[in-house]
N, C-alpha and C positions, 0 to 999 in steps of 0.2 A: 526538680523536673516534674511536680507534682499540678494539675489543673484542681483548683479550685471547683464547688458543690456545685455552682452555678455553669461554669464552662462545660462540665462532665453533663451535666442535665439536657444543655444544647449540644453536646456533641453526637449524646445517646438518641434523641429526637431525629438528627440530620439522619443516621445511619441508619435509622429506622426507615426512611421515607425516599434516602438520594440512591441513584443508579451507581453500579459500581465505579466509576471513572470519578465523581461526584466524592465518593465512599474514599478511594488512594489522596484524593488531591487534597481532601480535609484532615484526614489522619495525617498526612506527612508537613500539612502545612501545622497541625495542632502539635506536632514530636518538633517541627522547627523552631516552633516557637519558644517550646518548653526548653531546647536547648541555649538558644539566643538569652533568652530569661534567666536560666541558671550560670550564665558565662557572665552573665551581669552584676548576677548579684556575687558571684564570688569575686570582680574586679572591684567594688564597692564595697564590701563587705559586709553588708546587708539588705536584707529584702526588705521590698516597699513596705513604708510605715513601720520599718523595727526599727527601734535604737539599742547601738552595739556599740563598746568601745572599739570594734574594731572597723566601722565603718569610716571610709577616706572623703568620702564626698554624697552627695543625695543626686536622686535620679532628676531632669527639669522636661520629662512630657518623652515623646517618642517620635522618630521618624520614619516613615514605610516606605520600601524594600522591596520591590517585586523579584523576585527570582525564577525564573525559567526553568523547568524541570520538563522530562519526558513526562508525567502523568498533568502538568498543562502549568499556568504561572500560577504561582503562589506570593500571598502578600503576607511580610514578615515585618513585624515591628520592632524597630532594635531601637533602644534608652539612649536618650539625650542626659549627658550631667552639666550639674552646673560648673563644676572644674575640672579641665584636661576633656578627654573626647576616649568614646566606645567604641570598637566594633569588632561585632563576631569574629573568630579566626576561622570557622566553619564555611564564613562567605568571603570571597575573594575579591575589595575595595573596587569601586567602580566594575563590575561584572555581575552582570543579572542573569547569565546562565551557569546552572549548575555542570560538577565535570562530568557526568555522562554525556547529557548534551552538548557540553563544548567540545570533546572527543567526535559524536557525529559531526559536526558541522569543520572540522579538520579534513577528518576521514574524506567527506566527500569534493573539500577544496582540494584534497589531495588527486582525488579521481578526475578533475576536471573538471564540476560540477560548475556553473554558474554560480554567481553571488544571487541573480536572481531565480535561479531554483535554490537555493540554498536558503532563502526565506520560505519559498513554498513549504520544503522540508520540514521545518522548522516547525513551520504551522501545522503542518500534517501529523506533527509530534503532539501538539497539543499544546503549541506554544501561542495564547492568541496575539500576542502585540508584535511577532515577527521577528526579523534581526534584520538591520540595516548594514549595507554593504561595507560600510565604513567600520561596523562591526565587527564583519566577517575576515576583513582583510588585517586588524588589529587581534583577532585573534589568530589568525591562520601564521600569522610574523612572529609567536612564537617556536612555529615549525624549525624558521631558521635558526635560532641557537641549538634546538635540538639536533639537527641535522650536521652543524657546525661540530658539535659535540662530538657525534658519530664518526665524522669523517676524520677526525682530526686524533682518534683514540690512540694508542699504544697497541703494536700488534707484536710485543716480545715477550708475551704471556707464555708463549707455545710458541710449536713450531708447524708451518704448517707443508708439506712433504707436497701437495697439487694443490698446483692453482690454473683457475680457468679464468679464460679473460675471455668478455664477447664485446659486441657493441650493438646499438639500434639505435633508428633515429627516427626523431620523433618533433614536432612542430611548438616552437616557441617563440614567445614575444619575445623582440630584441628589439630595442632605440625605437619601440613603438610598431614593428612591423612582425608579421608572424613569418619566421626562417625555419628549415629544417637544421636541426641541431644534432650533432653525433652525442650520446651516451653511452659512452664504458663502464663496465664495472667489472669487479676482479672477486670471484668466489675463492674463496681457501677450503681444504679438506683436508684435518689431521690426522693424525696415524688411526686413532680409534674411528674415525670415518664420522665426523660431525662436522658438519659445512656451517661456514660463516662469510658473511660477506665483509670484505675487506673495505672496500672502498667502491666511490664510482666519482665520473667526472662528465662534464659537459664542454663540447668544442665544437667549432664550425664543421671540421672534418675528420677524418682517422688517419695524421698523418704522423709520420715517422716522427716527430717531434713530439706532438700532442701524448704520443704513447710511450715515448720515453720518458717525459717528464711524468706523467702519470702513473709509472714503476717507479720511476726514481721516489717518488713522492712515498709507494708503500714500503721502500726498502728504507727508507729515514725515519719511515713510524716504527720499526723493529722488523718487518715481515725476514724469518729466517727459514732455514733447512727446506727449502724450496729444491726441489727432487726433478722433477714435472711441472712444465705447463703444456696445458691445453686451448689451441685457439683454432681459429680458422686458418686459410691459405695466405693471409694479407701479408705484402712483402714487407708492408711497415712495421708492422706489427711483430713480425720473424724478427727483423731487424733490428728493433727496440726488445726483442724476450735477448736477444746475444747480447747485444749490448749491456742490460742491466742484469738481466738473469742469471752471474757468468756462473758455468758448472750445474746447471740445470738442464733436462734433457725439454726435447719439445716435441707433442704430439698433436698433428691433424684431427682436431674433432670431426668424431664420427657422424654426428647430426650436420653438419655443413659439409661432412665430403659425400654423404647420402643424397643432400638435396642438390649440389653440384653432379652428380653422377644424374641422376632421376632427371636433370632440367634435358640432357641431351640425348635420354631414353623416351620414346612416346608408344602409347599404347598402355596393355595391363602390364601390372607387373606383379611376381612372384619370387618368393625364396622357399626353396623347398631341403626341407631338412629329411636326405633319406637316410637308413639305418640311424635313425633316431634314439633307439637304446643305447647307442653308443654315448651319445651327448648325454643322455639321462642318467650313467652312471656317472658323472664327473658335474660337482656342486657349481663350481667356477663357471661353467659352460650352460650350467641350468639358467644362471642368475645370468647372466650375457643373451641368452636365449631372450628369459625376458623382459629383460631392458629392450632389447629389440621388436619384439613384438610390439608395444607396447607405444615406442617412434615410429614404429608401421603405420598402425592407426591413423598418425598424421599426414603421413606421405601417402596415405592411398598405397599400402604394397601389402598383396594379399601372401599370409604365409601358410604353408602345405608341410603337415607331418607326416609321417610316412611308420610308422610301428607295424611291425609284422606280429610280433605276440605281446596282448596285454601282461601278459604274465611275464615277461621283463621287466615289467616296473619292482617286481617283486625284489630287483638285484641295486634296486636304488636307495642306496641307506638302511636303517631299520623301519620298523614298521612306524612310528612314533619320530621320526628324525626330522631335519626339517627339510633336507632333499627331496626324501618321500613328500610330503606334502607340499613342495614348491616344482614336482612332475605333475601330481595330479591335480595339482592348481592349473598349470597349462594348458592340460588335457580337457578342463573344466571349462578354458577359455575359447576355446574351438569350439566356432559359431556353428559350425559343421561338420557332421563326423559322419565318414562311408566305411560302413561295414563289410566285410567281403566274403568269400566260404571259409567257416573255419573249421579249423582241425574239433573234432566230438569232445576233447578234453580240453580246448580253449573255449568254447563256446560260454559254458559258466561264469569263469573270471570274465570275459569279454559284459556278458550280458551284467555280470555287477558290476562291475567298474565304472561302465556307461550309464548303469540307471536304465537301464533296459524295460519296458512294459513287457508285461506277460503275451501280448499278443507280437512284441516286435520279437521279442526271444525265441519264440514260436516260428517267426519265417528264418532264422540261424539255420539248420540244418537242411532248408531246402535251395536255398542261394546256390545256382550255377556258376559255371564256369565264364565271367563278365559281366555277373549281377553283382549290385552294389544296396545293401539298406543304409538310404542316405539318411540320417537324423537331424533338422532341420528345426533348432527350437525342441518346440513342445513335438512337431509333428513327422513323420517318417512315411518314405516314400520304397520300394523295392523299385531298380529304375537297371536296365541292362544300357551296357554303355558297348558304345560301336567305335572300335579303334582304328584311325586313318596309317594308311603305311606310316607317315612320317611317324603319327606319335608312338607306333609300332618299336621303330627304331629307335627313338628317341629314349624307349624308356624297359626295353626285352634285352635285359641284360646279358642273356645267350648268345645276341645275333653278332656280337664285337670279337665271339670265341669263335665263332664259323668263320665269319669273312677277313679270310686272306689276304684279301688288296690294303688291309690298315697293317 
């Protein structure tokens, strides 16, 4: 793999005078070369113009090779012999793109990408002669045995305790016309809580057949100790987990009974978590908290904590646990936090906890009776709030012990 007096003199020139792009595409065309060259001469058994007894045959001229690389095409000359035939195992017979770029040009068949931006791509990579569709569509086909691969695996490695089944559907070419197409697919979660996807399928629709045979399908590959499934309200689908599931329990997913609930709620909404310390001393209900939060987001549902003393946090875990740090992670998360009069020996933890300015810390012990310092980001506002009868009642937890008529 060594370049001769003369190659090294022109390469040291180039490098001296080409822009860096210029500078990668010659180094790795000169390292490709130099290994194409040394693959040669160890198939041959010796190098140009040596005589060795252990040479098999002699080199007759060269033939060029462009290969396609992210830093742009490269020309590679690979030996002609006069007996039997060479080629590099470095380069992949009839393919002129290297595997990094032929991984892009997957990736983005995968996304949906056009064959004709998938040339633009290409070039934008620094490829100048492009890739023809015909190309694109010969390499992207061997997705399919991969994919064949995947589906068709052995799932009696493990066991997997929940499994969650969803579907979506999504728009495909069929006998030439573009139809909307159902997509299943079936995640597994084993006991140490490492998710894998099992399978997935594609069908006209989600029905009671399509879903059975598509269990039946993972219970033939091995899928065992199935505990739990998780799906939506679909009667087909209930229908096919009895069927094929037997001895398996079945739970309503929580993100589809949210957005079924939400579709027949209008207006804002809210979940407000009062006596909040409560939830915070129990790890289980931390981590559920925010998984929740978290599907909020999506749904547009504003959530409201309610902590009367920062200094509870102090009862969550150790100082160093991961409880503790997954409360005040939450607390951290709170786009909004209203501060209210606090007791003269809550005020300190309150003011560190929150990261308090010296000037917000400051208005702590003058806050009235309905004042609120709201922290808003970076910025803070002292803001008095005017309480209507209703939200009076709704939230004076006194006036439920007075009035008699309940």
């Amino acid at each position: 793999m060594t370049l001769n007096q003369s190659a090294l003199l022109e390469l040291t020139d180039v490098l001296r005078t080409a822009d860096g792009g210029k500078v990668m595409r010659l180094m790795l065309s000169a390292m490709l070369q130099a290994l194409v060259d040394a693959e040669a001469t160890a198939a041959i058994g010796a190098n140009p113009y040596e005589h060795t007894p252990s040479r098999t045959t002699q080199r007759n001229g060269t033939r060029e090779k462009t290969v396609s690389t992210t830093a742009g095409d490269l020309m590679v000359k690979i030996p002609k012999l006069r007996a039997g035939s060479f080629f590099p195992s470095l380069l992949a017979p009839r393919r002129r793109i290297d595997v990094a770029l032929y991984a892009v040009v997957m990736e983005a068949y995968v996304h949906g990408v056009s064959t004709r931006k998938v040339d633009d791509l290409v070039a934008a990579l620094g490829v100048d002669a492009g890739i023809s569709k015909s190309e694109v569509s010969r390499i992207c086909a061997d997705l399919d045995a991969d994919v064949a691969l995947f589906q068709g695996r052995e799932l009696d490695e493990q066991a997997f305790p929940y499994v969650f089944v969803d579907a979506t559907y999504c728009k495909a070419r069929v006998a030439g016309r573009v139809v909307s197409q159902a997509v299943v697919i079936a995640t597994g979660v084993s006991a140490d809580g490492r998710r894998e996807v099992l399978g997935s399928a594609v069908g006209d629709s989600e029905t009671e057949d399509f879903w059975t045979e598509f269990l039946r399908g993972l219970r033939e590959r091995g899928l065992h100790g199935v505990q739990l499934v998780i799906s939506d309200h679909h009667r087909g689908l209930m229908n096919a987990i009895d069927a094929v599931m037997v001895g398996a329990s079945w739970q309503r997913c929580r993100v589809h009974f949210m957005r079924n609930v939400l579709a027949k709620v209008g207006g804002p909404r809210w979940v407000i978590y009062d006596e909040a310390w409560r939830l915070l001393r129990q790890p289980a209900l931390l981590a559920r908290m925010q998984s929740q939060w978290k599907l909020s987001r999506g749904l547009g549902i504003a959530n409201l904590m309610i902590i009367h003393r920062l200094s509870d946090l102090e009862a969550v875990g150790n100082a160093d646990s991961e409880a503790r740090a997954l409360a005040l992670g939450l607390l951290a998360d709170c786009s909004t936090k209203i501060i209210y009069q606090q007791e003269s020996s809550e005020a300190p933890r309150t003011a560190e906890v929150l990261g308090l300015s010296v000037t917000e810390r400051g208005e702590l012990p003058d806050l009235q009776r309905g004042e609120g310092l709201w922290r808003v980001g970076q910025r803070a506002f002292v803001v008095r709030h005017l309480v209507t009868d209703g939200e009076l009642q709704l939230f004076d937890t006194n006036f439920r012990m007075f009035d008699v008529s309940r």
